[in-house]
C-alpha positions in Angstrom: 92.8 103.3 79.3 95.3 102.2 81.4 95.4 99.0 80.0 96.1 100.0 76.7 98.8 101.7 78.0 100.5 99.4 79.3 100.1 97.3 76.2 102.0 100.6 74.1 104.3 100.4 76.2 105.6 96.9 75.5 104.5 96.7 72.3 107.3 98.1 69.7 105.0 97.1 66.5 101.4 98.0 64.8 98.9 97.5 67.0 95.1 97.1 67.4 93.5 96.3 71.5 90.3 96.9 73.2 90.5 97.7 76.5 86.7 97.8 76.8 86.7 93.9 75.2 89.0 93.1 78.1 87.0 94.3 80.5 84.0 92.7 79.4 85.7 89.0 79.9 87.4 90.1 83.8 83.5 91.5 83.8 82.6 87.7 84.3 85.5 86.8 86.7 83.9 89.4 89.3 80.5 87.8 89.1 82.2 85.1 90.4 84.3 86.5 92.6 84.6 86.8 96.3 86.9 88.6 98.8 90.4 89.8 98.0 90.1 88.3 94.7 86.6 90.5 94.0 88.6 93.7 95.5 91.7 93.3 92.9 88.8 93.4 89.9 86.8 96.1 90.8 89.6 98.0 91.6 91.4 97.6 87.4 88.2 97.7 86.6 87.4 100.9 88.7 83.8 100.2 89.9 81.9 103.1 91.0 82.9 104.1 94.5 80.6 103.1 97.8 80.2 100.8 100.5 77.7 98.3 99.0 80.0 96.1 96.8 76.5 94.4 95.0 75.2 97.5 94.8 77.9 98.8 92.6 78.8 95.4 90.5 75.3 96.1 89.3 76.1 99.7 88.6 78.8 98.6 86.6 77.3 95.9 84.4 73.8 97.9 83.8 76.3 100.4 82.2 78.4 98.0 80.7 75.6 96.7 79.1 74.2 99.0 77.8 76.9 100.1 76.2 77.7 96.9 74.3 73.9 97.1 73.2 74.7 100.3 71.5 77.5 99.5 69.4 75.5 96.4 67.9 72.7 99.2 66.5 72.6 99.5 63.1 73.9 97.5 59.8 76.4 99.9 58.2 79.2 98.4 60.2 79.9 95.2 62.0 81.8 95.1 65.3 82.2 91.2 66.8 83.4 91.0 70.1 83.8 87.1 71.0 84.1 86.8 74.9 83.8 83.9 76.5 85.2 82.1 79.6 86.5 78.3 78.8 86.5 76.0 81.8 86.9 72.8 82.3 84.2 70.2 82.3 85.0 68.7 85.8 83.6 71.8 87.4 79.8 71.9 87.9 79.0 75.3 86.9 76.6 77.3 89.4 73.8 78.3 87.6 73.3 81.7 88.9 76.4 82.7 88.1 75.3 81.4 84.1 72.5 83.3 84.3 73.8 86.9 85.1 76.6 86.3 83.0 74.2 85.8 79.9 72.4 88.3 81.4 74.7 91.4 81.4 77.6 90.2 79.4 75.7 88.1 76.2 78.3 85.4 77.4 77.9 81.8 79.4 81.2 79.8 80.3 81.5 76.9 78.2 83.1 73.4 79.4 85.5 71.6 77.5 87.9 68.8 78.3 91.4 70.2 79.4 92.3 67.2 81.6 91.7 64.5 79.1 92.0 66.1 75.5 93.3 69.7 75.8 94.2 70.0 72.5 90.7 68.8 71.1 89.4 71.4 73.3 92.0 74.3 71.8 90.2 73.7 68.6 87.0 73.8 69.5 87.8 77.4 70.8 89.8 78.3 67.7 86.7 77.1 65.8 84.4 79.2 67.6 86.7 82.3 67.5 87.1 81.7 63.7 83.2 81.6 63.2 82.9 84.4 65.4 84.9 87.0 63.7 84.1 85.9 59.8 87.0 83.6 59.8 89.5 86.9 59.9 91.0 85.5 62.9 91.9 82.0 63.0 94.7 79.8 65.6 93.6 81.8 68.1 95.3 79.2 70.5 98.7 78.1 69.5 99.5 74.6 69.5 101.0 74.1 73.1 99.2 77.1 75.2 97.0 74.6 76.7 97.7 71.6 78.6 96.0 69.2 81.1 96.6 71.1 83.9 94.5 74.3 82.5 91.7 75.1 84.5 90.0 78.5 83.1 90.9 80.5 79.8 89.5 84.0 79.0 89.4 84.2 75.4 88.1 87.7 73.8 88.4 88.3 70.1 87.3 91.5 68.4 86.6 92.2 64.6 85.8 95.2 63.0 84.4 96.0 59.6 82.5 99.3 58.3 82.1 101.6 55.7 83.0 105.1 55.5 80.9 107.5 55.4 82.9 109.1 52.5 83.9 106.5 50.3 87.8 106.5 49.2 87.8 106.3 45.8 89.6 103.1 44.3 90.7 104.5 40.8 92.6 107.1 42.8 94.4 104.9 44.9 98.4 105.6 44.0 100.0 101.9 44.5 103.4 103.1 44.3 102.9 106.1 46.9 105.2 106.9 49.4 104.9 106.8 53.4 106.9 108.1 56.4 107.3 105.3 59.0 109.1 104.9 62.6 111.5 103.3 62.9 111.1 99.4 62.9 110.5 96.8 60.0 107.9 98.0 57.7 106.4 95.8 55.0 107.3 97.0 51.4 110.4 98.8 49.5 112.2 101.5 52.0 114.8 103.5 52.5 116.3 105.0 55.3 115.7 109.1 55.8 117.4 111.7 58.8 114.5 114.3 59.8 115.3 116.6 62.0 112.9 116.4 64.6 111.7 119.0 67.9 114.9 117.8 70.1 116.8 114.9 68.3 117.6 113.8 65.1 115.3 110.5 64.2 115.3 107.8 61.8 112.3 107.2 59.6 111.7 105.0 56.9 110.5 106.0 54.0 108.5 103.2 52.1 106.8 102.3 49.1 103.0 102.0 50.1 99.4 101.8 48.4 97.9 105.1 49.4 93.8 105.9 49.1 92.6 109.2 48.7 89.2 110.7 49.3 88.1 114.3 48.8 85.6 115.1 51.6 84.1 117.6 54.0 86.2 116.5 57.1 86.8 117.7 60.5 90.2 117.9 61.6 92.5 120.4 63.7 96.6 120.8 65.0 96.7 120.5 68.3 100.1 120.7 70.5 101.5 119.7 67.0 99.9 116.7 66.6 97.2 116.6 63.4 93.7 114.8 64.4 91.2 114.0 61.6 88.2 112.3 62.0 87.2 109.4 59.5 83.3 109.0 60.1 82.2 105.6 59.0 78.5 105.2 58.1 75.9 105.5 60.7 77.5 108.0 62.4 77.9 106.2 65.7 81.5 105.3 64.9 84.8 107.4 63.7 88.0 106.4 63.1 90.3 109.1 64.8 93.9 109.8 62.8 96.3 111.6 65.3 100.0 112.0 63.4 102.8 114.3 64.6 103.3 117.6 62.5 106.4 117.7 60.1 109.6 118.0 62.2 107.9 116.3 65.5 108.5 112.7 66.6 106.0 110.0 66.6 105.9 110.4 70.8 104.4 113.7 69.8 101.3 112.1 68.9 101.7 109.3 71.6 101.8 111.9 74.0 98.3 113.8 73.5 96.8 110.5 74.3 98.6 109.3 77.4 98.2 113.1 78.8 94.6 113.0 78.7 93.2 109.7 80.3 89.4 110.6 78.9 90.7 111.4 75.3 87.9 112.6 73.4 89.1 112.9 69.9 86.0 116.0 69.3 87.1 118.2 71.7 90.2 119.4 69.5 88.3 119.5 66.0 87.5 122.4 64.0 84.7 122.6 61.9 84.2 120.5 58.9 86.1 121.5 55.8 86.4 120.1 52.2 89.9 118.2 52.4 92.1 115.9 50.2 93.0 113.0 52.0 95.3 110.5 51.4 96.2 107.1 54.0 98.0 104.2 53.5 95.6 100.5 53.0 96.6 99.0 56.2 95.8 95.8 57.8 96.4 94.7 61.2 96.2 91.8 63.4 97.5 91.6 67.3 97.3 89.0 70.1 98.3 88.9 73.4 98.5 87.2 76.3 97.5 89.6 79.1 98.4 87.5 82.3 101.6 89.6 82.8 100.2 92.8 81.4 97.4 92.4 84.0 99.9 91.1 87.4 101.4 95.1 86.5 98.1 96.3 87.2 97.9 95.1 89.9 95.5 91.9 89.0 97.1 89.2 89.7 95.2 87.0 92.6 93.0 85.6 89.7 95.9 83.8 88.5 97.2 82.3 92.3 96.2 78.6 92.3 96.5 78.7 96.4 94.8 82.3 96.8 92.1 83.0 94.2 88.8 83.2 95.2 86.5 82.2 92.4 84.1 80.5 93.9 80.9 81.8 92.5 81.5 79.8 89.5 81.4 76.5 91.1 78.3 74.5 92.7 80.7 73.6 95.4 81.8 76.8 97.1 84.3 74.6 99.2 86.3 74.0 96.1 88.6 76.8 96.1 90.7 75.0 93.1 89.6 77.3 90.4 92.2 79.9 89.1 92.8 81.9 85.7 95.3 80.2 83.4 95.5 82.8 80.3 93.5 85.8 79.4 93.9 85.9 75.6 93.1 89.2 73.3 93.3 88.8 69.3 92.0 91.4 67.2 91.6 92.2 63.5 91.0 95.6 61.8 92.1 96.9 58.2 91.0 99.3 55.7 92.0 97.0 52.2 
């Protein structure tokens, strides 16, 4: 969670990140790992505590396997989560390390051509993100973010599609409805509007927004004025959580209740299920980001030292101590239109 706090923090727009996704690519890093480089990973990635370092990387990828297995169950929704490590092809990849990365992370390393044709080798990863996440995500590299002298990209890609359990009825959708918005540059017809808020006075903007409604039993709650409802999609495995500030409280209100409680667990604050008119905004949103800095604030940052990382599990030659993390790249796609 910290991660994605970090991420709110210098992110002023919409947003969509994993934190679990971007675990699961550093995941492969500490396989191949050793030393100070291996302490820095386990310790953003919080490994279970004990002396035996192998003994709890295992701990930790058992887990972390099994819970990827578990979001993959069923067909009422789709989650893709394209991770994969990019190195290139002078290396000779040690095949251990291959096979307990396909193992616990349904991920090998691929080898593409940096040195000689890096911009042949960007499109074959935008190709295989675009494939991966049902063409929703496409230039996952820009032109330019590569070069000759790249030696390992973490790429991780996440797209999410699933159905509501309570279907939102399209012939009540109100195209002209209106929407309260923070402060920034929303997409649509606005105007500016003062509400008096908790301790300050704020600037919202009001805009002109499609808005679906549903009528459904629902669970939902106010909670240190913030309202949570819960948006079940179909399955039951997965909810979509909506946590808004109540009327005269700032967005931060909202922000807050997260950020104070590290293990948020949206159920712990819901009442019991109640037939409610709902109305939301269609929304559609698509983040990337490089995470190299993000990461160094962490406290992760050896894996990006040419002269001091320590990845030497990935190579057949454990001499060659030339290997180092260029770019660890998220993009992510989710939307309700």
């Amino acid at each position: 969670m910290k991660l994605f706090y970090e991420v709110l923090e210098e992110s002023a727009a919409n947003l969509i990140f994993s934190s679990h996704s971007v675990a699961s690519v550093l995941a492969m890093l500490m396989l191949a790992a050793n030393g100070d480089t291996f302490t820095e990973l386990s310790q953003v990635l919080t490994l279970p505590c004990g002396e035996n370092e192998t003994d709890n990387l295992q701990v930790y990828l058992e887990a972390f396997k099994d819970a990827h297995e578990s979001l993959q169950v069923g067909s009422a929704i789709k989650l893709e989560s394209a991770n994969r490590m990019y190195i290139d092809n002078q290396y000779n990849l040690n095949s251990l390390y291959e096979f307990k990365s396909n193992q616990y992370l349904a991920s090998k390393p691929e080898k593409v051509d940096f040195a000689q044709n890096p911009n042949v080798a960007r499109g074959q990863i935008n190709n295989w993100v675009e494939s991966k996440t049902n063409q929703k995500i496409k230039d996952f590299l820009p032109l330019g973010s590569v070069s000759a002298n790249t030696k390992v990209v973490l790429v991780n890609a996440i797209y999410f599609k699933g159905k509501w359990l309570s279907q939102f009825d399209a012939s009540a959708t109100n195209e002209t409805g209106e929407f309260f918005q923070a402060s920034g540059d929303p997409i649509g017809k606005k105007k500016k509007k003062k509400i008096r808020t908790t301790s300050i006075l704020t600037i919202f903007s009001l805009i002109e927004a499609p808005m679906m409604y549903v009528q459904a039993d629902l669970q939902s709650s106010t909670y240190q004025d913030v309202v949570i409802v819960k948006l079940p999609y179909e399955g039951g495995r997965l909810s979509m959580y909506i946590l808004m500030p109540r009327e005269g409280y700032d967005l931060s209100t909202a922000q807050d209740l997260i950020t104070e409680n590290l293990e948020f667990d949206g159920d712990e604050f819901l009442d019991e299920k109640v037939l409610t008119d709902f109305y939301m905004p269609k929304f559609k949103i698509e983040s990337s980001y490089e995470l190299q800095g993000t990461l160094t604030n962490l406290g992760l940052s050896l894996i990006f030292d040419a002269s001091n990382a320590d990845l030497t599990g990935l190579n057949v030659n454990p001499e060659d101590k030339s290997l180092h993390v260029d770019k660890v790249v998220q993009k992510a796609f989710i939307g309700n239109v």
